[in-house]
N, C-alpha and C positions, 0 to 999 in steps of 0.2 A: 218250531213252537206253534201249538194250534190258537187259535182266537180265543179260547175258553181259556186255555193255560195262560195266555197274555193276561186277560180280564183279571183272572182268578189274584194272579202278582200285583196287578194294580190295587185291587178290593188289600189285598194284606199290607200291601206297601202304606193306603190309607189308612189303617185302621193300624197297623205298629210304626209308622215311623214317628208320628206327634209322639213315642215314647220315648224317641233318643233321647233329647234335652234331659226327660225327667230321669233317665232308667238305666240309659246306656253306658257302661262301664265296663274297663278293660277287664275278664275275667280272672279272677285268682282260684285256679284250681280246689278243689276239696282237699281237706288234709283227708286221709284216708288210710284206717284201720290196714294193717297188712293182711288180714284176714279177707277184706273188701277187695272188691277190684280197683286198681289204682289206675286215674283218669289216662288215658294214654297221652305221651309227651311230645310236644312237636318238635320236628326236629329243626336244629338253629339254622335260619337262615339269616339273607342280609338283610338287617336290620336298616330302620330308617335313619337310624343316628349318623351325622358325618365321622366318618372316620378318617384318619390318615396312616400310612405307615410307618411303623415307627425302629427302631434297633434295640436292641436288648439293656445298651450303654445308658439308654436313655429312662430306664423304669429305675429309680432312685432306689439303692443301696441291692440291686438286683444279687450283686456276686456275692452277698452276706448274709440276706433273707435266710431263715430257717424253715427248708421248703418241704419236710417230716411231715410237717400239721397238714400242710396244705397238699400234701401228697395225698392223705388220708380221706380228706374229704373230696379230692378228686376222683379217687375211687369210689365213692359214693355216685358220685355224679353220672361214673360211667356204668353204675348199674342201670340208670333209668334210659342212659342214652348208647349204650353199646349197639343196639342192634339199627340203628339210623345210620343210614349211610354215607355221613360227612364224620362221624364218629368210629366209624367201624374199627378204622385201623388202628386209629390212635392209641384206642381202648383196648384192643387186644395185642398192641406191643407193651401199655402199660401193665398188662396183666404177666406178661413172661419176661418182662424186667428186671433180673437178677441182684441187682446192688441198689439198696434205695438211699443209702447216704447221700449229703446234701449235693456231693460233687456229681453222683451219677444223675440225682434227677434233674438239675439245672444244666446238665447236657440234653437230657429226655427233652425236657421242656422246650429248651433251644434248637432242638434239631426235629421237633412235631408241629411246633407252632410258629405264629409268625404274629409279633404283638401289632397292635392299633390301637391307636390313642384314638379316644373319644370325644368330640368336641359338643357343644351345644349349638343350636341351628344358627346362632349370632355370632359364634366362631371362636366364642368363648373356651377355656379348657379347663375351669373350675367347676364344681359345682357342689349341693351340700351334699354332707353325711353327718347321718343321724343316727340312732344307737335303737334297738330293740332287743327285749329279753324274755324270758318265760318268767311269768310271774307266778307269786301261790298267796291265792285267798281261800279264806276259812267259809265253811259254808255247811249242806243240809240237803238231805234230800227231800227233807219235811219241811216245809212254813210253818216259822216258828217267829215268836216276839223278835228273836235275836236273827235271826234269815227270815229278809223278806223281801229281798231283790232275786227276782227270776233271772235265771242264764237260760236262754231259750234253745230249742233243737228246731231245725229246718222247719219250716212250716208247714203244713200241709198245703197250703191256699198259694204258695210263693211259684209263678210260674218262670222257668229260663227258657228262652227262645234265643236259639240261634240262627240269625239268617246268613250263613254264611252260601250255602248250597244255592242259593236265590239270587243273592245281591251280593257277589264278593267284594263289593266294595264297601261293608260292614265285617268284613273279617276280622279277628281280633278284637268285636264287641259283641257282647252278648244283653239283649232286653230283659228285666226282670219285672215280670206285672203281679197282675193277680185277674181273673175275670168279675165283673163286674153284670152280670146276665151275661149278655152274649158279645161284649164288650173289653179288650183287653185296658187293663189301667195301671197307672204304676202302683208300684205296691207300698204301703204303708209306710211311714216315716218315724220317724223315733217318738215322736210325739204321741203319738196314735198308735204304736208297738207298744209304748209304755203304757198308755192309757186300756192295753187290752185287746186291743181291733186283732192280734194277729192269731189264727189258726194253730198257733205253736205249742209243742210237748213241754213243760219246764223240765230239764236236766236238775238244774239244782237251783237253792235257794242260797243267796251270799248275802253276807253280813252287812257292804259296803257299798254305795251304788256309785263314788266316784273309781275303786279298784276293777268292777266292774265294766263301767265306760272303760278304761286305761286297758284289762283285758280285751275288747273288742278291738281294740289297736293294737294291740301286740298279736293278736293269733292266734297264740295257744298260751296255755297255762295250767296248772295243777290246784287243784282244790281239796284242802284239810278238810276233813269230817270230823266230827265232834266225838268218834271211839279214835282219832289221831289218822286214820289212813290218809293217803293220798289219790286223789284219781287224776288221770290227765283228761286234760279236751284240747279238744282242734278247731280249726274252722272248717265251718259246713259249706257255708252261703252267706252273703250279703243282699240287705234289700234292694238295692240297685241305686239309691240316693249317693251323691257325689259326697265325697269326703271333705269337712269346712272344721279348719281347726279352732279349738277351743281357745287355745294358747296368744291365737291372731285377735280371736274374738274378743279377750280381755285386755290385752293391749288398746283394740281400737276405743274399748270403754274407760279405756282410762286406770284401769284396775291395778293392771301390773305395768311395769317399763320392760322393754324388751330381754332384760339379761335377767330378767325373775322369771321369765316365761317355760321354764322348764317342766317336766314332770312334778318335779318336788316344788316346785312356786305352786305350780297350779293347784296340786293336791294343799299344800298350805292354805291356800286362798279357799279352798272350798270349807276346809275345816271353822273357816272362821266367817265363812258366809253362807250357813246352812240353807237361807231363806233365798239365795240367790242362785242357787246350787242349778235348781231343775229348768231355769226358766235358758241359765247356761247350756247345757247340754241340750236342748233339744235344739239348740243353734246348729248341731251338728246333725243334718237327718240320717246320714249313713249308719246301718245296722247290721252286727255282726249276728249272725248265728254258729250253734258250735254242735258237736258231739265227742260224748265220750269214747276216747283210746283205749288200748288193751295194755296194762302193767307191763308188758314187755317191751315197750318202747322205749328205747335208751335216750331219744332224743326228740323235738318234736318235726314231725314231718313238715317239709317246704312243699314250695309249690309244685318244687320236682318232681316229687313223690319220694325222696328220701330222707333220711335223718338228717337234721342242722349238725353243724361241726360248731363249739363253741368259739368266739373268734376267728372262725374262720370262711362264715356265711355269710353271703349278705343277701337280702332283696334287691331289687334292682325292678324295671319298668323293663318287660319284654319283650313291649314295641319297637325298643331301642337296643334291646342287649341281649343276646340269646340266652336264655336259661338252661342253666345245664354250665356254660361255659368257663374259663377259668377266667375271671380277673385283677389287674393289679390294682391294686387301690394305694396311693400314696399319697397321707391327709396327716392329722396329729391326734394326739390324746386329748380327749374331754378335758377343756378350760386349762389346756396347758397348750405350750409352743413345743413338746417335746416329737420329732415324727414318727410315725407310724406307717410305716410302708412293709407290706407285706402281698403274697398274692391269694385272693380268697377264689372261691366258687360262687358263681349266681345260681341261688338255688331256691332262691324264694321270690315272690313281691307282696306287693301291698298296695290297698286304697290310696295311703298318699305320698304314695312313689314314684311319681310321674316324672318324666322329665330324661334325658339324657345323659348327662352328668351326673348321676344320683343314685346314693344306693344308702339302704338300712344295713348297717354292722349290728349282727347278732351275738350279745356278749353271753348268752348261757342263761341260767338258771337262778334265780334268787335274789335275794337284796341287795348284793355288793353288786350283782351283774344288773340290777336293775338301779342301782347311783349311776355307774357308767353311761347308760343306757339314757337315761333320762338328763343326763349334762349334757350328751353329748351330740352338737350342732356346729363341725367344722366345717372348714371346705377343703376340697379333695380334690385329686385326677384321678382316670381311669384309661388304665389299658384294657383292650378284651383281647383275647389268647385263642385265635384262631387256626385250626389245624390247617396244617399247609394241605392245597387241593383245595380248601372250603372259603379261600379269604372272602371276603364283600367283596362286590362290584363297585369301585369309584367312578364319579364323573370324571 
């Protein structure tokens, strides 16, 4: 490296790192049109999570699971990752796989993969799960009396910088500013988004500004127009602000007690606190941006860059858990002791999906999938379904 090129790292390392704190967040891929180029996927490697090895015996109700569903959406999975080479074979013996009933694929399964239970760095083997769904709010492409909450598209002004090529030791974060003259800064907060500050296209005008907040947490959703159609959106981009729940934030006000804190408490609570509403949410400065999908999508795209399987998707933190991967998740149903063990695909994340132990279960589409959704805050384990040749390295 020349003295210039030294310099030149120092001068950028000054003027972008004071952006971590504010900006830096692990990224969630674009949802992206099929028609679009889809972000390329990395392929799984070993993740930072402790793992251990585990036996098949030990994945709760394994020899009974109904592995149909989950077969289906593994196919999915292997379209984004068939051509990565810890994936290769896998994916192409489950492609000439001849008998997919339950008894043949839980042979597939057991004789490709080799499960690990997941721990958290304290050694723990719990951890939450929580529910996401696709929602449908009514809305406009016009501002009207009755729409007058914007859904914004990517901004023009919204800078990502990766320094991954410079500093690998910022890999798997990416800076999101905006320039400021000749000065990178972080980029606008919900405060200041809503107040206008940002550069952005409105997509549509919505009826509701707490349905709205709630759609920038779920990721995608569909939007009624006033001749009845449907459109979908996805996620585009976020402003880079760290994700602070609202749910925590009324609690510590005293607002609600912990087991009101749901989707439906909260949304209750706003309804009845109109004047409290905005002073709420901008508690949270994290900002979703979106754009509209093409009708043909049967599902909404993950992070993977494939269609969600209802029930049988979840988010997960891909710091810790390969995307793409097959997981068992064995937790319970929303507000019940009933179990729930089944094996899903990580095929999405999310802002506040952090953590090890921890994934979002995608329940589908609509109201009934968005009651599940919004109850639901168990605690869980996690296997990840590593193909053999690919395991982690343990200590």
């Amino acid at each position: 490296m020349s003295c210039t090129d030294f310099f030149t790292g120092i001068r950028l390392a000054a003027v972008l790192l004071p952006l971590l704190a504010a900006c830096a967040v692990p990224p969630k891929p674009a949802v992206v049109p099929p028609a679009a180029p889809v972000p390329p996927v990395a392929a799984p490697v070993a993740p930072a999570a402790p793992f251990a090895v585990s036996k098949w015996e030990m994945l709760p109700d394994w020899q009974t699971v109904d592995l149909q569903p989950s077969w289906r959406a593994f196919q999915q999975s292997c379209l984004a990752l068939k051509n990565k080479p810890d994936w290769q074979a896998v994916c192409s013996r489950a492609g000439a796989l001849a008998q997919t009933d339950n008894t043949s694929l839980r042979a597939f399964f057991e004789a490709a993969f080799t499960p690990y239970q997941v721990f958290n760095p304290d050694g723990s083997s719990q951890g939450l799960i929580t529910g996401y769904y696709e929602p449908k709010l009514t809305g406009s492409r016009v501002k009207t009396a009755r729409f007058s909450y914007p859904l914004y598209a990517e901004p023009d002004d919204l800078l990502t910088i990766d320094l991954t090529e410079l500093y690998p030791q910022f890999k798997g974060l990416r800076l999101r500013g905006r320039l400021e003259g000749r000065r990178v800064v972080p980029y606008f907060n919900r405060a200041e988004i809503d107040g206008g500050r940002a550069q952005a296209r409105v997509l549509f005008w919505v009826e509701n500004a707490v349905e709205l907040f709630f759609l920038q947490i779920q990721g995608s959703g569909r939007i009624e127009l006033p001749d009845g159609c449907l459109v979908k959106v996805g996620y585009a981009d976020q402003n880079g602000h760290p994700y602070i729940s609202i749910g925590k934030k009324l609690i510590e006000m005293g607002e609600l007690k912990a087991e009101q804190a749901s989707m439906q408490g909260i949304k209750a609570w706003a309804e009845h606190n109109p004047e409290k509403l905005v002073a709420l949410l901008e508690q949270n400065p994290s900002y979703v941006f979106f754009r509209e999908l093409p009708e043909s999508l049967s599902a909404p795209l993950g992070a993977l860059g494939v269609p969600l399987t209802d029930e049988y998707s979840i988010a997960i933190d891909p710091r810790n858990i390969p995307l793409g991967a097959p997981v068992f998740l064995s937790t319970t149903y929303p507000n019940q002791a009933a179990p729930l063990n089944r094996l899903m695909l990580a095929q999405d994340t999310g802002g506040a999906i952090r953590g090890a132990v921890r994934a979002d279960f995608f329940w589908g589409f609509g109201d009934q999938a968005g009651a599940q959704a919004g109850r639901m805050k168990q605690r869980g384990q996690l296997w990840v379904l590593f193909p053999k040749g690919a395991e982690p390295a343990l200590d």
